[in-house]
C-alpha positions, 0 to 999 in steps of 0.5 A, a space after each residue: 725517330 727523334 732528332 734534337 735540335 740545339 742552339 747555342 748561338 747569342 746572336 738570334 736572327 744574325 746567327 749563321 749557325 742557327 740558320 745552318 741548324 735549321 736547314 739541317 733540321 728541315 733537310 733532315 725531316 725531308 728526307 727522313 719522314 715520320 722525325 719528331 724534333 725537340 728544340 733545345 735554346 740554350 741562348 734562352 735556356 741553358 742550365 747553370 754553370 757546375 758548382 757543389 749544388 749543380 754537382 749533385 747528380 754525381 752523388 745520387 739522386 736520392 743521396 739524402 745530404 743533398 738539399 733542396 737546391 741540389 736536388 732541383 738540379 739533379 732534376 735539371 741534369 737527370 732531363 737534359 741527359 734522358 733528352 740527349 739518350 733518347 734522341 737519335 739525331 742530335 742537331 747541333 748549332 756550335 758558333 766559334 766564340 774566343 776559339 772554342 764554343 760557347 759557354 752556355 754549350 759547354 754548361 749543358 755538356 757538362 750536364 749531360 756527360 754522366 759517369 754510369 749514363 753517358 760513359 764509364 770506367 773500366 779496367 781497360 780505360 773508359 767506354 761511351 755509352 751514349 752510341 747509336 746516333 748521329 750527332 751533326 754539328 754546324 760550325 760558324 767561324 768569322 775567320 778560316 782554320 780548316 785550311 792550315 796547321 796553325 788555323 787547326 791548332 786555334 780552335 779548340 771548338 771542332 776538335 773538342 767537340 770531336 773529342 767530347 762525342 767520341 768519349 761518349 759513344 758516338 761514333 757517328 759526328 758530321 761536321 758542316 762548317 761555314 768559315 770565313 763569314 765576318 771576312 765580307 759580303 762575298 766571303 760570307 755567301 760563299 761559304 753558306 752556299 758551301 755549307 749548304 750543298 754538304 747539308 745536302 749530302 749529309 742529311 741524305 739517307 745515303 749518307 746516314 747509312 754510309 756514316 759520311 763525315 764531311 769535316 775530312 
């Protein structure tokens, strides 16, 4: 089984997704014997935002106007997204930033999602092609937007990413979240002791044969 693992967050040590991620990921490997993990930092090593070069990949690798520069990132694009299939379990660190993730996860998205590889369009309307694995993503809020209409209509991070996941496939996306955490001391502790008990529940091979979604 391969499980990869994705950091979005700039705040290193001070992170709390990056926390969650990896009790995910050790929770996961617990539980499930014999993972191989692959570690993505986006923080360090995110691929450059879309622009004409970048969008080479959208016009073939071997496309013989592409230049130099575009074919390096048709490169880029062509690793990220092999990376992405072949994983079966996909970890995923995803912190709040202005109501939506970070711009460094929203690049290797765009990346990733490949008309032909990730999805396609048909006469019905599109079809993922990117199902048969399980996505897990932790969430970190400083202020709390599960709990109420206008809190939900705020985020565009969850709901998005639901959304995202869906359009390629995956029908399998568990969401762990910890809100609240910049609302003090106590505030942050109890809501990394909650994230933690849903890692529990949601890294277990019971919840992985059951398709247990904890953001409900």
């Amino acid at each position: 089984m391969q499980l990869l693992h994705i950091d979005s967050s700039v705040l290193g040590e001070n992170s709390v997704t990056r926390v969650l991620t990896q009790r995910i990921v050790t929770e996961w490997q617990a539980s499930h014997p014999g993972t191989a993990v692959q570690r993505l930092d986006l923080a360090t090593d995110a691929p450059s935002h879309l622009s004409m070069d970048s969008l080479g990949f959208r016009l073939g690798a071997d496309h013989a106007d592409l230049s130099d520069v575009q074919r390096q990132e048709n490169a880029v694009s062509e690793a990220l997204v092999r990376q992405f299939l072949d994983a079966d379990v996909v970890v995923i660190g995803a912190p709040l930033y202005n109501f939506t993730i970070p711009t460094q996860l929203k690049a290797w998205i765009d990346r990733i999602a490949q008309a032909g590889r990730t999805f396609k369009y048909t006469d019905k309307g599109p079809v993922g092609l990117a199902g048969g694995k399980t996505v897990i993503v932790a969430i970190g809020r400083g202020g709390v937007y599960s709990n109420s209409e206008g809190g939900r209509a705020m985020e565009h991070q969850e709901s998005y990413l639901s959304v995202l996941f869906g359009f390629l496939g995956v029908t399998d996306v568990r969401f762990v979240r910890a809100e609240g955490v910049a609302m003090g001391p106590d505030a942050k502790a109890s809501a990394l002791a909650s994230a933690e008990a849903e890692i529990k529940l949601l890294t277990a091979p019971a919840a992985n044969q059951d398709k247990v979604s904890l953001a409900a």
